[in-house]
C-alpha positions, 0 to 999 in steps of 0.5 A: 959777922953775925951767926944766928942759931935758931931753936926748931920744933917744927916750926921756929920756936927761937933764935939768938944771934951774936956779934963778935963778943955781944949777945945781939939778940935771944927770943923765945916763943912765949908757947916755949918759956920755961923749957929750956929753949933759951938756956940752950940757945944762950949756951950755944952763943956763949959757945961761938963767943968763946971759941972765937976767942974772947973771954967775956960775953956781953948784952943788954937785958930789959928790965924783963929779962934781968933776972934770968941773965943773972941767974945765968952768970951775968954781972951788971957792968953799968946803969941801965939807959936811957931806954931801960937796957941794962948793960951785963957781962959774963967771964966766959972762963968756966962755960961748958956746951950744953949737950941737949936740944941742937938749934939749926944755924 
């Protein structure tokens, strides 16, 4: 089961999409960057992820995006593959709801 919840402002502006206790996917209209978009959707995915009952979130970041998920809590949890993804997880134990912007699911 996967549930997308979509950040709109008009139009899409985002998207992020979980699979059981794994951050499938988070993008972000680079017209939005830095506005907290991504923040709120990745709150909300941490969100769904712990109420449905697991205590750690995992992902893959690009080399990108790596020091934004380790702002955020993430912990590299193995080397990076072969194509550059860098396997991260987050004890979920102390995530709150974010009460700003609410995404479309």
């Amino acid at each position: 089961e996967h549930d997308v919840w979509v950040a709109v402002e008009g139009a899409a502006i985002g998207w992020v999409e979980v699979d059981r206790d794994r951050v499938a996917a988070l993008y972000v209209s680079p017209s939005c960057s830095r506005r907290g978009v991504g923040s709120v959707l990745l709150t909300f995915a941490e969100t769904s992820i712990r109420s449905s009952g697991y205590t750690t979130a995992r992902l893959e970041s690009s080399q990108n995006a790596l020091d934004y998920y380790l702002r955020r809590g993430y912990l590299r949890c193995g080397p990076a593959d072969s194509d550059g993804a860098w396997p991260l997880r987050k004890d979920l134990a102390a995530v709150t709801p974010n009460q700003g912007m609410e995404p479309t699911r």
